[in-house]
VEXMAR-895694 format. One line per 2 residues: their letters; for each residue y, z, x of N, C-alpha, C, O. Coordinates in nm, 2 decimals. Layout:
A) Y,Z,X,Y,Z,X,Y,Z,X,Y,Z,X; ... .
//
This chain:
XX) -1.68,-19.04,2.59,-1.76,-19.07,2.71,-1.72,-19.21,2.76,-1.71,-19.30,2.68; -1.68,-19.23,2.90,-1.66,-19.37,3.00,-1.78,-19.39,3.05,-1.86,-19.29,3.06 .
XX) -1.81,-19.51,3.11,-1.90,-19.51,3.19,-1.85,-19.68,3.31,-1.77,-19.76,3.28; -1.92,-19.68,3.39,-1.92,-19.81,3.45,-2.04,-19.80,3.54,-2.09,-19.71,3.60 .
XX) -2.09,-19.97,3.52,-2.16,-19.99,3.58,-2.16,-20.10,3.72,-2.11,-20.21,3.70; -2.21,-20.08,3.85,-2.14,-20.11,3.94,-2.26,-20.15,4.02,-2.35,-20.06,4.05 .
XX) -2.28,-20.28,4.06,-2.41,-20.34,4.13,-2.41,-20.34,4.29,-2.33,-20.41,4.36; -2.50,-20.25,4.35,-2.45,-20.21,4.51,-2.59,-20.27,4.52,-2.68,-20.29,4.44 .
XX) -2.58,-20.31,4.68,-2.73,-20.37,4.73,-2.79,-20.33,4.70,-2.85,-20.40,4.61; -2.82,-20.19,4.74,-2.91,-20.08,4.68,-3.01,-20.05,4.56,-3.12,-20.00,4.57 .
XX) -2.90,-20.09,4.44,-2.94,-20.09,4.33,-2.84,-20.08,4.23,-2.73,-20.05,4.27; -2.85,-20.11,4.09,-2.74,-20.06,4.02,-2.70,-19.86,3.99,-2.78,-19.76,3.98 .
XX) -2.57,-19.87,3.98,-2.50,-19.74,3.96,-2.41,-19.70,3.83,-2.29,-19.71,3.82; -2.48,-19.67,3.76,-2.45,-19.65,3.59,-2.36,-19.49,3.64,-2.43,-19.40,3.69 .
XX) -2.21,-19.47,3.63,-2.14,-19.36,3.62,-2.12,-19.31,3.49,-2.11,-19.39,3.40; -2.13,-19.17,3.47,-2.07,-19.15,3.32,-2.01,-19.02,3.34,-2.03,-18.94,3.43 .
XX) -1.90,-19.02,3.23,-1.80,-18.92,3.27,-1.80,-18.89,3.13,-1.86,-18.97,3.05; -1.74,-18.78,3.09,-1.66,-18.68,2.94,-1.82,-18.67,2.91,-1.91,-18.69,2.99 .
XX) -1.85,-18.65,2.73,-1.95,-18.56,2.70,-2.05,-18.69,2.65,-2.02,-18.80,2.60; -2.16,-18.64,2.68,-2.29,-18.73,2.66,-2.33,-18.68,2.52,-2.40,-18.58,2.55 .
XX) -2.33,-18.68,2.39,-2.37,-18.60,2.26,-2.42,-18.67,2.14,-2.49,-18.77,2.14; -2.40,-18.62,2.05,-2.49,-18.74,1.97,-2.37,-18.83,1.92,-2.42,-18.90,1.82 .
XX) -2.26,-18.85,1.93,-2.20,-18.96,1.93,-2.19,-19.06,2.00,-2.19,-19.18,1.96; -2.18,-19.02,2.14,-2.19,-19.10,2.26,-2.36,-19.18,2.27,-2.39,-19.29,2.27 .
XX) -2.43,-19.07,2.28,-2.59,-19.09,2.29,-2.63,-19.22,2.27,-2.72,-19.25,2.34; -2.56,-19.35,2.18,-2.64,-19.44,2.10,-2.57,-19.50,2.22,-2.65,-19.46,2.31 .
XX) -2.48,-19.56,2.27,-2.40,-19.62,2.36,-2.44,-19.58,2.51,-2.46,-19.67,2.60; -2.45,-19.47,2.53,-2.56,-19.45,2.67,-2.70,-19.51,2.66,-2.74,-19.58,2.75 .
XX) -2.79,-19.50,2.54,-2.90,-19.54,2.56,-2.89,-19.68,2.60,-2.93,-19.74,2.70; -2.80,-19.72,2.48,-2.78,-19.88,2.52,-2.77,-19.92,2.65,-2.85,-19.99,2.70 .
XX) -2.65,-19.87,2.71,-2.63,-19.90,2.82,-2.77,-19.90,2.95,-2.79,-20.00,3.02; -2.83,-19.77,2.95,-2.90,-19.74,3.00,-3.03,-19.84,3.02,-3.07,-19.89,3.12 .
XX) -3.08,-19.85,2.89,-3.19,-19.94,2.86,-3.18,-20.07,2.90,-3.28,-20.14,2.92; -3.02,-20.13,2.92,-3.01,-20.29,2.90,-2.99,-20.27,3.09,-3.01,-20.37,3.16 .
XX) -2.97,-20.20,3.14,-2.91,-20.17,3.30,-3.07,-20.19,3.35,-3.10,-20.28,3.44; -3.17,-20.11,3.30,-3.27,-20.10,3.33,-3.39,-20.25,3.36,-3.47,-20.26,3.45 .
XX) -3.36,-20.32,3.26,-3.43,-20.46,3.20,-3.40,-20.55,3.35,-3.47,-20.65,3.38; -3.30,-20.51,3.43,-3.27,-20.62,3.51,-3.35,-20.59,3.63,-3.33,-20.66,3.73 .
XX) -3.43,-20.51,3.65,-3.58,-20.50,3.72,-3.49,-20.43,3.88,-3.52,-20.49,3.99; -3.41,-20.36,3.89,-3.35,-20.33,4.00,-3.35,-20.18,4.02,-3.32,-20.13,3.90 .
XX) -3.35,-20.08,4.11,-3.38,-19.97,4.10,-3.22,-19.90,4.04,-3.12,-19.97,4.03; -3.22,-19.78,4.01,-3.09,-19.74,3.90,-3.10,-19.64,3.94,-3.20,-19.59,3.98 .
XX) -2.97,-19.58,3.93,-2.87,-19.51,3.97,-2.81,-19.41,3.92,-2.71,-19.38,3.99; -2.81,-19.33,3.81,-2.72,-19.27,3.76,-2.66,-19.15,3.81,-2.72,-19.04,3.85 .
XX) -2.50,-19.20,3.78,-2.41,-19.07,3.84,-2.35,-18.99,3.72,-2.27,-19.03,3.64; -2.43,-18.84,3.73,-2.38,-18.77,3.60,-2.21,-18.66,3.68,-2.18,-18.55,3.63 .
XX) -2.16,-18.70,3.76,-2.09,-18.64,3.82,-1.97,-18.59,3.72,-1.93,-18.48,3.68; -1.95,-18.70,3.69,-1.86,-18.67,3.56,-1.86,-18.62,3.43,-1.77,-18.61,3.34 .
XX) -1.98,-18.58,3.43,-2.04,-18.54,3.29,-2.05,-18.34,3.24,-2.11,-18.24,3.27; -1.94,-18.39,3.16,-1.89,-18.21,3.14,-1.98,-18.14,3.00,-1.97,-18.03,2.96 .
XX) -2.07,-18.26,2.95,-2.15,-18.15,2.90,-2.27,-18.25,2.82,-2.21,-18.33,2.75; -2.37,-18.26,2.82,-2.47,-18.33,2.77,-2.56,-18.22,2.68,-2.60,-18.11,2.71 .
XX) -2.59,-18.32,2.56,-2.69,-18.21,2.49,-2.82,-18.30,2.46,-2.86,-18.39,2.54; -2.88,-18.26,2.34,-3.05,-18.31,2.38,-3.07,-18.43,2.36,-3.17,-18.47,2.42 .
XX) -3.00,-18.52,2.28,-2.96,-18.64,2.22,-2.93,-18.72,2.37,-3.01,-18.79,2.42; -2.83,-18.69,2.42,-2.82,-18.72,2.57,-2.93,-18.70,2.66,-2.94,-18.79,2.74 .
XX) -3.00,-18.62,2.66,-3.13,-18.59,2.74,-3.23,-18.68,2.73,-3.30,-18.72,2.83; -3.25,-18.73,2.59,-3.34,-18.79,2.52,-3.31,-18.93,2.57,-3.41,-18.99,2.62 .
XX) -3.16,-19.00,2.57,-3.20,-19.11,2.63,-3.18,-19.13,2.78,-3.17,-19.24,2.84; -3.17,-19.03,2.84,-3.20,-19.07,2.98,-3.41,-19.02,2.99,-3.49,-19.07,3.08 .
XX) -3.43,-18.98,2.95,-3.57,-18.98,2.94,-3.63,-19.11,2.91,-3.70,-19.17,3.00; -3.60,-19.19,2.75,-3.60,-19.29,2.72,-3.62,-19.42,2.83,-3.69,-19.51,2.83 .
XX) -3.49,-19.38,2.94,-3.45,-19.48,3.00,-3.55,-19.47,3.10,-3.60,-19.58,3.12; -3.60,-19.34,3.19,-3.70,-19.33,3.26,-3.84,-19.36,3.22,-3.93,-19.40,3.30 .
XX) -3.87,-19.34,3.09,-3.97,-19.39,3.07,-4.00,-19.55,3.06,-4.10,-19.61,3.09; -3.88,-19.62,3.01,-3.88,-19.79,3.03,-3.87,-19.82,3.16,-3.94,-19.91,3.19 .
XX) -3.78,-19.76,3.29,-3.78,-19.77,3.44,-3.91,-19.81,3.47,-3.94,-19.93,3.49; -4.00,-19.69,3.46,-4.14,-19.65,3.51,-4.24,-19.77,3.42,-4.35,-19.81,3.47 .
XX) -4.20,-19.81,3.30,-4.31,-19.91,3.27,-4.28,-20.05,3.29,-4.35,-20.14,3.28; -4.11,-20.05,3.34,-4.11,-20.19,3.43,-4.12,-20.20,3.55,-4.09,-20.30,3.61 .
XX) -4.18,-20.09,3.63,-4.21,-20.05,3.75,-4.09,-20.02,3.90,-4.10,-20.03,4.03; -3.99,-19.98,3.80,-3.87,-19.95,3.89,-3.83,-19.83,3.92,-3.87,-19.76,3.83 .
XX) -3.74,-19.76,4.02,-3.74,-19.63,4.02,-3.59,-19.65,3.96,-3.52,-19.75,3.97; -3.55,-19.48,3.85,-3.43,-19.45,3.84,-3.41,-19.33,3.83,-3.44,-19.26,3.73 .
XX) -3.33,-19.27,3.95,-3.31,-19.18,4.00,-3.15,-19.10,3.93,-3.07,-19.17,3.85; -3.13,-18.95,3.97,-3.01,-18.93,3.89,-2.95,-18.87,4.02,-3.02,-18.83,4.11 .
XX) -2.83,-18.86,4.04,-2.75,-18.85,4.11,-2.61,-18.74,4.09,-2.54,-18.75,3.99; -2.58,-18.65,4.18,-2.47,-18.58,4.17,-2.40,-18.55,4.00,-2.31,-18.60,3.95 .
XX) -2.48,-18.47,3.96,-2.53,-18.39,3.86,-2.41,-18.26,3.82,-2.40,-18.16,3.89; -2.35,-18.27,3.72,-2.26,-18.19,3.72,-2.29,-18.04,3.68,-2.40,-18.05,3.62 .
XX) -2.24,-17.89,3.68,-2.34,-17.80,3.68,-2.36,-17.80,3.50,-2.43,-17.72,3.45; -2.31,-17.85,3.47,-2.29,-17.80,3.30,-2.41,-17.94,3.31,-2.51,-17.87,3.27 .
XX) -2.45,-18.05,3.33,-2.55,-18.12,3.29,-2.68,-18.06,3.35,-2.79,-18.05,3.29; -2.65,-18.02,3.49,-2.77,-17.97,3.55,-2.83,-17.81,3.48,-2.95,-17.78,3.47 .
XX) -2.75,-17.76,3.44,-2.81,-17.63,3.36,-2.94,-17.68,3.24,-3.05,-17.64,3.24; -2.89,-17.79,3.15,-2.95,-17.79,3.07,-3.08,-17.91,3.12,-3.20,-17.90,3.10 .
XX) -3.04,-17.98,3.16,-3.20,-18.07,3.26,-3.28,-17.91,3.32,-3.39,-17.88,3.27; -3.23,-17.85,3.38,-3.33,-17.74,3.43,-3.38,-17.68,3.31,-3.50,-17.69,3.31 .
XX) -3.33,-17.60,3.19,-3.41,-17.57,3.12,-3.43,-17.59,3.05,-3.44,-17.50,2.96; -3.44,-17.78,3.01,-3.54,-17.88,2.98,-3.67,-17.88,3.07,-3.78,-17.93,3.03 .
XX) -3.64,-17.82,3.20,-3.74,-17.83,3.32,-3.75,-18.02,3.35,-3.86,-18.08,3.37; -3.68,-18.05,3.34,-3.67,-18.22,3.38,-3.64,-18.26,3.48,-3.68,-18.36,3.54 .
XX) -3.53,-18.16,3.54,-3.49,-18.14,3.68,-3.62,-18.17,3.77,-3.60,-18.21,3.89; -3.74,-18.17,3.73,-3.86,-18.19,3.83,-3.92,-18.29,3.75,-4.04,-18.31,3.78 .
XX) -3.89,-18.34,3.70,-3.95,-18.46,3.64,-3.85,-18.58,3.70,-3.94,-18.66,3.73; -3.72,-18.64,3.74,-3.63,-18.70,3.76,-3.63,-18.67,3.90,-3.63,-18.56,3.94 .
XX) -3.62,-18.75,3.96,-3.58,-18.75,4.11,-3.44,-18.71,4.14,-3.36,-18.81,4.15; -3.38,-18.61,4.17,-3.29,-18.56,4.15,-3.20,-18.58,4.29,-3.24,-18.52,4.38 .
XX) -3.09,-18.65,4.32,-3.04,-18.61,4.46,-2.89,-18.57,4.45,-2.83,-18.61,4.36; -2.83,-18.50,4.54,-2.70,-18.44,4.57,-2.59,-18.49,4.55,-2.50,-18.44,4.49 .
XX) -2.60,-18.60,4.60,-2.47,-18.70,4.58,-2.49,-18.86,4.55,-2.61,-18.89,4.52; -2.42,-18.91,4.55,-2.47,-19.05,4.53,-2.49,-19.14,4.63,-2.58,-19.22,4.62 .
XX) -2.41,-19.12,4.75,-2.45,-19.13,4.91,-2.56,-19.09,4.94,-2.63,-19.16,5.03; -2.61,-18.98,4.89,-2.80,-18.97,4.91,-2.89,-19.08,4.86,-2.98,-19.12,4.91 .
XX) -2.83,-19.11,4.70,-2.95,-19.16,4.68,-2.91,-19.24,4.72,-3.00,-19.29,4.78; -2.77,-19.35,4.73,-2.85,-19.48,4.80,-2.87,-19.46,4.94,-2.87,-19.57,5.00 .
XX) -2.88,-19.39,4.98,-2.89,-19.40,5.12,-3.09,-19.35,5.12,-3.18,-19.35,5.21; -3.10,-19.33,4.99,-3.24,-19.33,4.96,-3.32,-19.44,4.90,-3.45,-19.44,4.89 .
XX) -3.24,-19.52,4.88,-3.30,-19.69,4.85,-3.27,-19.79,4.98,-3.27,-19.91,4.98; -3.24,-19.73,5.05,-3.19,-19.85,5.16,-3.34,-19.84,5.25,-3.36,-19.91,5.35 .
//
């Protein structure tokens, strides 16, 4: 798993690419969690993400749930179909503000 994180007006943009799993998982959460703390709305691009399992799931939930109690939105973005299969039946796909590309959503914080 790569990832970068990239500070646009907008908000921050946490990219992740190769497999989100339970190796990876402790290192995304981290990431996730410490991205979050900086009180700015978030971004995540799963575009790159060829395969995420529940461990992965778990901490982007994690991460939305610390978003939402520091009162920030973080939205997921351009969703690859092998991650979006399993968010949908997680049924989280409606729980996560989900948008198309990543040009949507910031063009959804502007």
């Amino acid at each position: 798993m790569e990832h970068t994180v990239k500070i646009e007006p907008e908000g921050i943009v946490v990219s992740l690419s190769g497999d989100v799993d339970l190796q990876s998982s402790p290192e995304v959460r981290k990431i996730l969690l410490e991205t979050v703390e900086h009180k700015r709305p978030v971004i995540i691009d799963l575009s790159g993400v060829g395969y995420i399992d529940s461990s992965g799931i778990a901490s982007l939930v994690e991460a939305l749930q610390r978003s939402r109690k520091n009162g920030i939105d973080l939205v997921l973005a351009s969703i690859s179909d092998a991650a979006l299969r399993v968010l949908q039946l997680a049924r989280l796909d409606k729980v996560f503000r989900v948008y198309p590309t990543l040009g949507d959503a910031l063009a959804g914080f502007r």
